[in-house]
N, CA, C and O atoms as a Tripos MOL2 file, in Angstrom:
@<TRIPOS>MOLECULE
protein
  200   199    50     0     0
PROTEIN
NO_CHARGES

@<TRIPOS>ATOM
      1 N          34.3570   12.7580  118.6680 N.3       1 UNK1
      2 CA         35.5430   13.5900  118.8040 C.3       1 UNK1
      3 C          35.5180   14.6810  117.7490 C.2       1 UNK1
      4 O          34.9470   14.6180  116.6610 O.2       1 UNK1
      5 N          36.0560   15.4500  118.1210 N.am      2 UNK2
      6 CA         36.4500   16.8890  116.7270 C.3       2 UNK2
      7 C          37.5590   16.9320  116.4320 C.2       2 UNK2
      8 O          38.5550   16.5490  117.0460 O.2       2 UNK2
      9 N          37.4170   17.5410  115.1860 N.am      3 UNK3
     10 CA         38.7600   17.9140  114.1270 C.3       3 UNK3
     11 C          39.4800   17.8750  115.3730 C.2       3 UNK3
     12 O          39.7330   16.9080  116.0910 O.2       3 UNK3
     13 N          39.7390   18.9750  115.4930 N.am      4 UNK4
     14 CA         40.8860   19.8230  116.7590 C.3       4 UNK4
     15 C          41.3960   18.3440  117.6170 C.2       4 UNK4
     16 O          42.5570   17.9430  117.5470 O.2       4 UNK4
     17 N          40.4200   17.7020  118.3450 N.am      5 UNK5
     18 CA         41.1190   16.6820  119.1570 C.3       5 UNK5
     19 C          41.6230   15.4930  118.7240 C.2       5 UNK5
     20 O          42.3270   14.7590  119.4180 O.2       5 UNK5
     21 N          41.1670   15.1960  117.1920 N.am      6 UNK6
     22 CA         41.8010   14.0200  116.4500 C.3       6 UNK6
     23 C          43.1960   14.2040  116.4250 C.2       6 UNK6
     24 O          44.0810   13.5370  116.9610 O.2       6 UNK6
     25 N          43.2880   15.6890  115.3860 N.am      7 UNK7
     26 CA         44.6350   16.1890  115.0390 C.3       7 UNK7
     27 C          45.3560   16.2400  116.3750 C.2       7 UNK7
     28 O          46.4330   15.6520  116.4800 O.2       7 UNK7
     29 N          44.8520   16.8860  117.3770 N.am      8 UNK8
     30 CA         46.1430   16.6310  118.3580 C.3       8 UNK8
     31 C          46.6340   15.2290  118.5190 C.2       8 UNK8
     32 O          47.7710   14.7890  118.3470 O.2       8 UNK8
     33 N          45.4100   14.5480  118.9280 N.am      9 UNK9
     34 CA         46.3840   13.3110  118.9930 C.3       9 UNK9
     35 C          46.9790   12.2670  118.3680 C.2       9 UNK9
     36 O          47.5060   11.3010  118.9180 O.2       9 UNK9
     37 N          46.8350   12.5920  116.6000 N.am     10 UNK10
     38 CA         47.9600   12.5940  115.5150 C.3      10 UNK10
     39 C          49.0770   13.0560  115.6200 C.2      10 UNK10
     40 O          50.0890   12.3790  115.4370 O.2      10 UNK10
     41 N          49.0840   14.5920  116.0090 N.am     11 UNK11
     42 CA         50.7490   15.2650  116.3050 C.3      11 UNK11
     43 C          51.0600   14.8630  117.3790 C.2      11 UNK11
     44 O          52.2280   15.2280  117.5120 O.2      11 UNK11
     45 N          50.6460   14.1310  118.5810 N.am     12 UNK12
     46 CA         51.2750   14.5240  119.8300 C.3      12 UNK12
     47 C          51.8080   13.0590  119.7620 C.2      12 UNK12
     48 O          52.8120   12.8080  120.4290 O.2      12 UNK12
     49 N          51.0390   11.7340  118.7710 N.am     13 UNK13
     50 CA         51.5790   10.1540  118.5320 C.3      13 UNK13
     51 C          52.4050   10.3350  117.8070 C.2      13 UNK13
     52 O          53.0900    9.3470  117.5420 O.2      13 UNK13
     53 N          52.7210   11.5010  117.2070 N.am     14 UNK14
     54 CA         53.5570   11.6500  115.5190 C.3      14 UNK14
     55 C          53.0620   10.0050  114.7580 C.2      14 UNK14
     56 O          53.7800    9.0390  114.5010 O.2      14 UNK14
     57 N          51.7570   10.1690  114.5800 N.am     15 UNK15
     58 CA         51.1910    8.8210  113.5850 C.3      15 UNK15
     59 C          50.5840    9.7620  112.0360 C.2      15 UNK15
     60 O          49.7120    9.5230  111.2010 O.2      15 UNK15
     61 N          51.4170   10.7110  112.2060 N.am     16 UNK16
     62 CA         51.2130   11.8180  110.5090 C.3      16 UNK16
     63 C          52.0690   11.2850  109.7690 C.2      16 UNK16
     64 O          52.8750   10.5310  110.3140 O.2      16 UNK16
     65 N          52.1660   11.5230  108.2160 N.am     17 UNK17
     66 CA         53.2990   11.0870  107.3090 C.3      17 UNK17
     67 C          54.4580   12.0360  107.7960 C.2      17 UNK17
     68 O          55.2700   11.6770  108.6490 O.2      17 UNK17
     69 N          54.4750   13.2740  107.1930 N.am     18 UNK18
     70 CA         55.4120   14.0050  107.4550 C.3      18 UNK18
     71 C          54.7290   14.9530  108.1040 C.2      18 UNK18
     72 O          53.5930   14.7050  108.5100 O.2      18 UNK18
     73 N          55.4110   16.3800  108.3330 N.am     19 UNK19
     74 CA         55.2860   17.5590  108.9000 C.3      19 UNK19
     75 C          54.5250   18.3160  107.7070 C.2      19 UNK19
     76 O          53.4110   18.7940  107.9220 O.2      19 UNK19
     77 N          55.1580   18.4270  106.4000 N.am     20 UNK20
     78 CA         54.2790   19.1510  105.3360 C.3      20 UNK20
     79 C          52.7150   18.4740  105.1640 C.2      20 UNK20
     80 O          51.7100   19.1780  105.0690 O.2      20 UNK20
     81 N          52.6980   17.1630  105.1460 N.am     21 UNK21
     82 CA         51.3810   16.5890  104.9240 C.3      21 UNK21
     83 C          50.6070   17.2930  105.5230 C.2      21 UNK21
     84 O          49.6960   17.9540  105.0220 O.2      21 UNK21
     85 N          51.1670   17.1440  107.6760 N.am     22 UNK22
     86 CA         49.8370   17.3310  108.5100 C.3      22 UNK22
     87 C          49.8330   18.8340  108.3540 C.2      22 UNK22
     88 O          48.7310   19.3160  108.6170 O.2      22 UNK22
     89 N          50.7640   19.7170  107.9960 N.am     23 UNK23
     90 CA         50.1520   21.1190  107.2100 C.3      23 UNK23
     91 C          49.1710   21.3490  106.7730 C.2      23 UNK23
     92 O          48.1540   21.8660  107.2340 O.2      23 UNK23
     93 N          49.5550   20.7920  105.4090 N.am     24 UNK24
     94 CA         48.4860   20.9160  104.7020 C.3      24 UNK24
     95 C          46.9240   20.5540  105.3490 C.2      24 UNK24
     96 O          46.0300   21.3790  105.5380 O.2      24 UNK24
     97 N          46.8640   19.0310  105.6390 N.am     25 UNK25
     98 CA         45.5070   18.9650  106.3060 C.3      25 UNK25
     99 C          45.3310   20.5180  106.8550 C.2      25 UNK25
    100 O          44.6730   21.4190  106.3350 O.2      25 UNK25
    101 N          46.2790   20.5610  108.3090 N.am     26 UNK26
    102 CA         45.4620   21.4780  109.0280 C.3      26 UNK26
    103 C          44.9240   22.8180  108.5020 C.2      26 UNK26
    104 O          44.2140   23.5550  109.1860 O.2      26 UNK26
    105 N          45.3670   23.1310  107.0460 N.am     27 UNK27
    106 CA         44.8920   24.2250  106.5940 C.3      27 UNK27
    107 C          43.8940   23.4790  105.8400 C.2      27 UNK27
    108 O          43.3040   24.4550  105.3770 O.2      27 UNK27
    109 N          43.4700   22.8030  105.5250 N.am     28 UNK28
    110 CA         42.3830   22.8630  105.0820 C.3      28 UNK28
    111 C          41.3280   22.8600  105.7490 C.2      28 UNK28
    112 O          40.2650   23.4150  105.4750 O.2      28 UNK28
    113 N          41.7570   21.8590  107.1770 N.am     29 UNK29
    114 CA         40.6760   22.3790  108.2220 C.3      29 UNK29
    115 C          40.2920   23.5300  108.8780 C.2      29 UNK29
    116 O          39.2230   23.7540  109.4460 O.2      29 UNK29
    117 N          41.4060   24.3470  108.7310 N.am     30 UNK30
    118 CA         40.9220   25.6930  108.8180 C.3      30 UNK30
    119 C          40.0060   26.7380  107.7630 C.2      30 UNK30
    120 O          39.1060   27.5480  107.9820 O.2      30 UNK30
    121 N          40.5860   26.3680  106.7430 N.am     31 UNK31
    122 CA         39.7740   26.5680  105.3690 C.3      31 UNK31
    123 C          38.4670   26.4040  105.6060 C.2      31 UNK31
    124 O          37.6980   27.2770  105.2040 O.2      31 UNK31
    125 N          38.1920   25.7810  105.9850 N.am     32 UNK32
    126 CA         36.6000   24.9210  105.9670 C.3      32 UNK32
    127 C          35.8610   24.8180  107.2480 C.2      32 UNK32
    128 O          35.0570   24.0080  107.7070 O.2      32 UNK32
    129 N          36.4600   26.0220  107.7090 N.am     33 UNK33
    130 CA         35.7230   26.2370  109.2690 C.3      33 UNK33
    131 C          35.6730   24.8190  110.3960 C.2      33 UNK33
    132 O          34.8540   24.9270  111.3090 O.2      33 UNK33
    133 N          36.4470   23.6270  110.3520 N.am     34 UNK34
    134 CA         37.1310   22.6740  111.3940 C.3      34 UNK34
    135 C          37.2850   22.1230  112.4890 C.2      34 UNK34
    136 O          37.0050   21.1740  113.2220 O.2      34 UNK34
    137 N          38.3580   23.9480  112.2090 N.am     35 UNK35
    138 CA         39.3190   23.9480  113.6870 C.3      35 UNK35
    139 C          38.9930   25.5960  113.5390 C.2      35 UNK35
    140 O          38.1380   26.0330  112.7690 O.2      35 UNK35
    141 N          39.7270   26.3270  114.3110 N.am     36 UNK36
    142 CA         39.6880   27.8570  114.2750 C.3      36 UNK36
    143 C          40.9960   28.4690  114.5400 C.2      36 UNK36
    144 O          41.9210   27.8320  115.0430 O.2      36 UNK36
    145 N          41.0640   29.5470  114.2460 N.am     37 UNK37
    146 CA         42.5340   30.3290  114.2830 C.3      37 UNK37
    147 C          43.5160   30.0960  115.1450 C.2      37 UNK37
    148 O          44.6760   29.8430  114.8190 O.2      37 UNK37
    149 N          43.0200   30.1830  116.4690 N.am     38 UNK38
    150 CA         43.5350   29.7880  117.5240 C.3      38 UNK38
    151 C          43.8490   28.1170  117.9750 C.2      38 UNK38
    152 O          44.6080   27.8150  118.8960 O.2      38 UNK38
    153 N          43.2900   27.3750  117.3380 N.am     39 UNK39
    154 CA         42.9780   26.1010  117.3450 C.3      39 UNK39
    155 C          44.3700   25.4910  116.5750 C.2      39 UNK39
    156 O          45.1950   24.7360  117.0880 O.2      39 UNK39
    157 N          44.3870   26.0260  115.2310 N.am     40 UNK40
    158 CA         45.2360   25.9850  114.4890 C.3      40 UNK40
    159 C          46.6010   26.2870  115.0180 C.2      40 UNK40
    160 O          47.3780   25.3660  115.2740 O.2      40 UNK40
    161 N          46.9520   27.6500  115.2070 N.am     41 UNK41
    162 CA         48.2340   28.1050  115.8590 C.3      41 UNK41
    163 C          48.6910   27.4610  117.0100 C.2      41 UNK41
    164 O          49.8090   27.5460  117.5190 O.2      41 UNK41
    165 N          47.6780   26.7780  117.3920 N.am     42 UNK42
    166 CA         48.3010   25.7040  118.3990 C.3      42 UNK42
    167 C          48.9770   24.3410  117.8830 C.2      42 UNK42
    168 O          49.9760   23.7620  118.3100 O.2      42 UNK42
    169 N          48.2560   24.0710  117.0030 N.am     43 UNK43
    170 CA         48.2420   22.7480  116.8360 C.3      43 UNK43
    171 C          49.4240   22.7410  115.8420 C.2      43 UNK43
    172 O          50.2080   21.8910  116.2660 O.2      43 UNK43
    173 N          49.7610   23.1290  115.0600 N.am     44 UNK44
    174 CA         51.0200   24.1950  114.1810 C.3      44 UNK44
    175 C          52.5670   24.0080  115.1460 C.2      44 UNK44
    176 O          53.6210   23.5070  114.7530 O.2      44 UNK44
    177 N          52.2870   24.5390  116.3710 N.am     45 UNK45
    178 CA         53.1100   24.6860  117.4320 C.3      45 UNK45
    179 C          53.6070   24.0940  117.7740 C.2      45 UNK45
    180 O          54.7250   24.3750  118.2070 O.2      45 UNK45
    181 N          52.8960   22.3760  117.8190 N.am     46 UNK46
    182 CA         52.8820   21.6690  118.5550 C.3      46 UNK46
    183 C          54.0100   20.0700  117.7580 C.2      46 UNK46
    184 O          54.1980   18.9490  118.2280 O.2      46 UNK46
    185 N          54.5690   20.7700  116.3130 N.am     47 UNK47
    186 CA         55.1670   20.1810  115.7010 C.3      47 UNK47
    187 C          56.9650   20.5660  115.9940 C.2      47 UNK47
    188 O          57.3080   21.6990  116.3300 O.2      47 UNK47
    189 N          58.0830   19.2980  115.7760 N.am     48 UNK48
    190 CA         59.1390   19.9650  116.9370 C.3      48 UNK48
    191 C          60.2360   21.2640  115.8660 C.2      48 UNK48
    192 O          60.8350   21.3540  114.7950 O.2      48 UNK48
    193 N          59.9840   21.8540  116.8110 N.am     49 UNK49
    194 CA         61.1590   22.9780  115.9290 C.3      49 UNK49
    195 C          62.1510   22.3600  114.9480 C.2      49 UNK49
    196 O          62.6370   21.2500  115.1660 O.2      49 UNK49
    197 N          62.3970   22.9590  114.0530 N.am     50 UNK50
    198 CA         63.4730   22.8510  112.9380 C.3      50 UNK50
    199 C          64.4810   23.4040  113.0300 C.2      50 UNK50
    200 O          65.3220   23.3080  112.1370 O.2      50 UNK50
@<TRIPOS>BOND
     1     1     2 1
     2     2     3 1
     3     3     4 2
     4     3     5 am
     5     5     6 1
     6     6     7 1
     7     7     8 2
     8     7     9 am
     9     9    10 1
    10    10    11 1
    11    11    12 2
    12    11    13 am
    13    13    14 1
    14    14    15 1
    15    15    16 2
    16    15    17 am
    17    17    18 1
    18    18    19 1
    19    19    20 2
    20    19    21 am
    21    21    22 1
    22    22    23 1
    23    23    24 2
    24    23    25 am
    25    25    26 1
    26    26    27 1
    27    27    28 2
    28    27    29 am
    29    29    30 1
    30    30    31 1
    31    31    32 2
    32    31    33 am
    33    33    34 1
    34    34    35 1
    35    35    36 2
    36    35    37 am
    37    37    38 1
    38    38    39 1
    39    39    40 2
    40    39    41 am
    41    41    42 1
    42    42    43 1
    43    43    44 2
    44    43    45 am
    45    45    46 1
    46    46    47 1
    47    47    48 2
    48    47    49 am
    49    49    50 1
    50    50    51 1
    51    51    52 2
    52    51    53 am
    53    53    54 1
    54    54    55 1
    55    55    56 2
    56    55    57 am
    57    57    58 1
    58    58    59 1
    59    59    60 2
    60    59    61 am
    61    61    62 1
    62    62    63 1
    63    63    64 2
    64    63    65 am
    65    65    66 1
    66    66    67 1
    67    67    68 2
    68    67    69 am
    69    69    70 1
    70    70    71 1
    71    71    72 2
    72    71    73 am
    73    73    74 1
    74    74    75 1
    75    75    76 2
    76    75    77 am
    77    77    78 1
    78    78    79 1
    79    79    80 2
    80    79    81 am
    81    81    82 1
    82    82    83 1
    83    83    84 2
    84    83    85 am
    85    85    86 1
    86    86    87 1
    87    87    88 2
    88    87    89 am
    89    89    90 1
    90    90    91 1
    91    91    92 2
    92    91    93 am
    93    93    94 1
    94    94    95 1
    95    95    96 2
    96    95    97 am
    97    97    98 1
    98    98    99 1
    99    99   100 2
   100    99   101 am
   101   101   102 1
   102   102   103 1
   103   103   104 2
   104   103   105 am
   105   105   106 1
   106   106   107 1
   107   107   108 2
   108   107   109 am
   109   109   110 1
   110   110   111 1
   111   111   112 2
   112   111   113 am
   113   113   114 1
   114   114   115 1
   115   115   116 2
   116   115   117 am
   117   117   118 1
   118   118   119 1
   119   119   120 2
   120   119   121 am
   121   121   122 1
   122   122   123 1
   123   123   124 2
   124   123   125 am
   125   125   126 1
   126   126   127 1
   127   127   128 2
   128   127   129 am
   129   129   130 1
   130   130   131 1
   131   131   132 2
   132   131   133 am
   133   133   134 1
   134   134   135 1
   135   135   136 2
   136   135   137 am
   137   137   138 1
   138   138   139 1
   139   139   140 2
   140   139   141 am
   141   141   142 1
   142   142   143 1
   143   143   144 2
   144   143   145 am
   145   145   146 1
   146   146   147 1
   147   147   148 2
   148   147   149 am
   149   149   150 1
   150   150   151 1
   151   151   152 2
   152   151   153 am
   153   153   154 1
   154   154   155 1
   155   155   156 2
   156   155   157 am
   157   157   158 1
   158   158   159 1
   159   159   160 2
   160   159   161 am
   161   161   162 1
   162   162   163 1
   163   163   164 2
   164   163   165 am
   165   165   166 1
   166   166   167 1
   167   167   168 2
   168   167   169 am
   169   169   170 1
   170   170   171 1
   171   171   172 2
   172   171   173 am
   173   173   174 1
   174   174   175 1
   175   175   176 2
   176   175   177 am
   177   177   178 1
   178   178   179 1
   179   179   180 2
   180   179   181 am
   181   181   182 1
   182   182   183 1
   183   183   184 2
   184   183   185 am
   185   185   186 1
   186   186   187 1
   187   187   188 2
   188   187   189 am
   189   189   190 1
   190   190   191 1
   191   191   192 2
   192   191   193 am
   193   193   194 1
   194   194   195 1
   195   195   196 2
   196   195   197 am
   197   197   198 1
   198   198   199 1
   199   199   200 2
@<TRIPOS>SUBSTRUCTURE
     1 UNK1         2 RESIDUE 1 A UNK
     2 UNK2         6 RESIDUE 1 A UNK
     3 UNK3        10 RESIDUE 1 A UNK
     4 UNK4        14 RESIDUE 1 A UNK
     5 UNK5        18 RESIDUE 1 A UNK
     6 UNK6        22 RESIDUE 1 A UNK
     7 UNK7        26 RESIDUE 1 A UNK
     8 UNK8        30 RESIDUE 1 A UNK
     9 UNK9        34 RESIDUE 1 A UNK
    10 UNK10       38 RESIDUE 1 A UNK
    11 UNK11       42 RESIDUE 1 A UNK
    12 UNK12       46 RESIDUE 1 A UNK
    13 UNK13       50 RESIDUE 1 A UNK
    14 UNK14       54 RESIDUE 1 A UNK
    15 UNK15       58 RESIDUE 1 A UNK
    16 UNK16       62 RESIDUE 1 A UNK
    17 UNK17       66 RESIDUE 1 A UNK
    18 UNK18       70 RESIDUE 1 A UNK
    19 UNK19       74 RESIDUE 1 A UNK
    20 UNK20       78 RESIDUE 1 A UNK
    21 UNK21       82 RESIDUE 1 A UNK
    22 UNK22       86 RESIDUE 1 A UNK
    23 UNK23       90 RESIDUE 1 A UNK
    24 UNK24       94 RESIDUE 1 A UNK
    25 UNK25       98 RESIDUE 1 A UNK
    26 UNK26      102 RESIDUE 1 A UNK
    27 UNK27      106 RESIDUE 1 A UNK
    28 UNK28      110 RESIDUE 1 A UNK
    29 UNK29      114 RESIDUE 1 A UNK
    30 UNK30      118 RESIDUE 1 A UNK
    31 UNK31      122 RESIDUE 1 A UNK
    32 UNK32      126 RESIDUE 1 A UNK
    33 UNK33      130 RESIDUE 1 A UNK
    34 UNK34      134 RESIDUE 1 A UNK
    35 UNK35      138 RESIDUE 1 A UNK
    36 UNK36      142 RESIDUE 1 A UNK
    37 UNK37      146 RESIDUE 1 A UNK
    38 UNK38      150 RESIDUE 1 A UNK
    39 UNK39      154 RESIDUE 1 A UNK
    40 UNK40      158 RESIDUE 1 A UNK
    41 UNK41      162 RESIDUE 1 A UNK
    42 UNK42      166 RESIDUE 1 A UNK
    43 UNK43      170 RESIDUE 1 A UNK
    44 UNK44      174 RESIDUE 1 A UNK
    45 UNK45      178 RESIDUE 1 A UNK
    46 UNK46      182 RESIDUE 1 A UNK
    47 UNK47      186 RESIDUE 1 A UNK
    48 UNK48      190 RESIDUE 1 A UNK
    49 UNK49      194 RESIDUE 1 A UNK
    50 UNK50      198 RESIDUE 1 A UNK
């Protein structure tokens, strides 16, 4: 599996600590070439409005 499809189906189980945690991860996976821009802004998205 890849970054990108783990993390989704972390956010989509909500099995993350909080919302800031899986942030952070996901920028670092972007940081570090991962996931990708678009990859990201999705996955970002996909956390429930505030």
């Amino acid at each position: 599996m890849t970054t990108y499809t783990l993390c989704k189906k972390v956010i989509e189980n909500k099995t993350y600590g909080t919302e800031e945690e899986m942030q952070i991860k996901l920028d670092v996976f972007m940081l570090n070439n991962r996931i990708t821009q678009d990859q990201y802004n999705e996955l970002v998205g996909m956390f429930p409005a505030q």
